[in-house]
C-alpha positions as CSV (number, residue, x, y, z in Angstrom):
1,X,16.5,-6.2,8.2
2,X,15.0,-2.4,8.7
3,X,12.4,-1.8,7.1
4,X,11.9,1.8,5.7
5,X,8.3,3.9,6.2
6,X,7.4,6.6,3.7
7,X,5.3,8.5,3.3
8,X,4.5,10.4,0.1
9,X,5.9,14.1,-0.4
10,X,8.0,13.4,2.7
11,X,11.6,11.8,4.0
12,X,12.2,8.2,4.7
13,X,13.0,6.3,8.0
14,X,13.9,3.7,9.6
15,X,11.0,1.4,11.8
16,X,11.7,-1.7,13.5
17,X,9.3,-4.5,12.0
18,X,7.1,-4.5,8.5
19,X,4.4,-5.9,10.0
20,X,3.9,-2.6,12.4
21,X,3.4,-0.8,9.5
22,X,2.3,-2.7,6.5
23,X,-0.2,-4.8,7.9
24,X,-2.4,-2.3,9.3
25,X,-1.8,-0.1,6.2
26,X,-2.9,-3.0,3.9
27,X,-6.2,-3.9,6.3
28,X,-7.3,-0.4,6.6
29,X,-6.7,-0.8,2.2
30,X,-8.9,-3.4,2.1
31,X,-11.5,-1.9,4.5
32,X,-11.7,1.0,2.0
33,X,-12.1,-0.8,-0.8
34,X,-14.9,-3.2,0.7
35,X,-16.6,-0.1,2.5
36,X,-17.1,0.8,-2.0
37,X,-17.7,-2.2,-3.3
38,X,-18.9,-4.5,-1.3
39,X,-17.7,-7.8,0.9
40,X,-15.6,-10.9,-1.4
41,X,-18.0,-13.9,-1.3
42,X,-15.9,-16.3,-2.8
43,X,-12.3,-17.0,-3.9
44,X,-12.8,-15.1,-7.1
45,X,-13.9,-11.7,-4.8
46,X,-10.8,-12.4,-2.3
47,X,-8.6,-12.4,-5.8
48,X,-10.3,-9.2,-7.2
49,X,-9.9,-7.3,-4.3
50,X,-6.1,-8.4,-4.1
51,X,-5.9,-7.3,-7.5
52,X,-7.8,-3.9,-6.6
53,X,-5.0,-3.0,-4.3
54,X,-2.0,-3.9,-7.0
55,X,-3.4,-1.9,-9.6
56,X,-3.7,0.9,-6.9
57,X,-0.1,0.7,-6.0
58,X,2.2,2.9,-6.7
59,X,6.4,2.7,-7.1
60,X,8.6,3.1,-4.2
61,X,10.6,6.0,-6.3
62,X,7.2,8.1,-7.1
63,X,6.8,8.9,-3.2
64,X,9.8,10.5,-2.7
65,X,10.5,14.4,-4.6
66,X,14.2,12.6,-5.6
67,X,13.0,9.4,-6.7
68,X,15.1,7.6,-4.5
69,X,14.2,4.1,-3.9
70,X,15.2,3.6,0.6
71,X,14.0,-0.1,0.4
72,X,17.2,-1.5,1.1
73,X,16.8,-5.3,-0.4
74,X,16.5,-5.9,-3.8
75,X,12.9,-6.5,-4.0
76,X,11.4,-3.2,-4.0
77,X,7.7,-4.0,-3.2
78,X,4.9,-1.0,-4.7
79,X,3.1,0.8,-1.7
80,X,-0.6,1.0,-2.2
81,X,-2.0,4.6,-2.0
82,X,-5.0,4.9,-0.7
83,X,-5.6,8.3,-1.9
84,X,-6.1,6.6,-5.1
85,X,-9.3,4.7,-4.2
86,X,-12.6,5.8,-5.6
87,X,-14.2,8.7,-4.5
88,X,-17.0,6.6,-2.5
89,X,-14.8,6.0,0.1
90,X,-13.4,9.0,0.8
C-alpha cells in the first residue's frame, strides 16, 4: 500500500510508509492537547484525550477544494486538524 499525505487547501501525494507521517502528526496532536489540559492520569484521561483527537478530526474529502477522497483503500480514516485545538495551545 501507498499511503497518501495531504495537507489541507493543497494537492495529494504519494509517501512511502503511514507511520512516517501519521505517527508523528498524531504525537505532536497529543502534545498539543496535553500542553492545554493537562497530563491523563488514569485509563479514563488516556480515553478522553483519544476521544479529544476524534472529535477534532476532520473528513478526508473536506481537505481537498474538490472533495476528492485519495485514500485508496476503503477505510477512509478522518485526519485530525490541529488547527482546531483550543486557543491555549496555539
Amino acid at each position: 500500500m501507498w499511503p497518501f499525505c495531504q495537507r489541507k487547501g493543497f494537492a495529494s501525494g504519494v509517501i512511502a510508509a503511514t507511520s512516517v507521517m501519521a505517527a508523528p502528526h498524531v504525537t505532536g496532536a497529543v502534545a498539543l492537547h496535553v500542553a492545554c489540559r493537562g497530563r491523563a492520569s488514569n485509563a479514563d484521561g488516556v480515553v478522553a484525550i483519544r476521544q479529544a483527537l476524534i472529535s477534532l478530526s476532520e473528513p478526508q474529502a473536506s481537505w481537498r477544494a474538490d472533495h476528492f477522497v485519495t485514500d485508496p483503500d476503503s477505510n477512509h480514516e478522518a485526519l485530525v486538524n490541529v488547527r482546531a485545538f483550543p486557543s491555549c495551545v496555539r
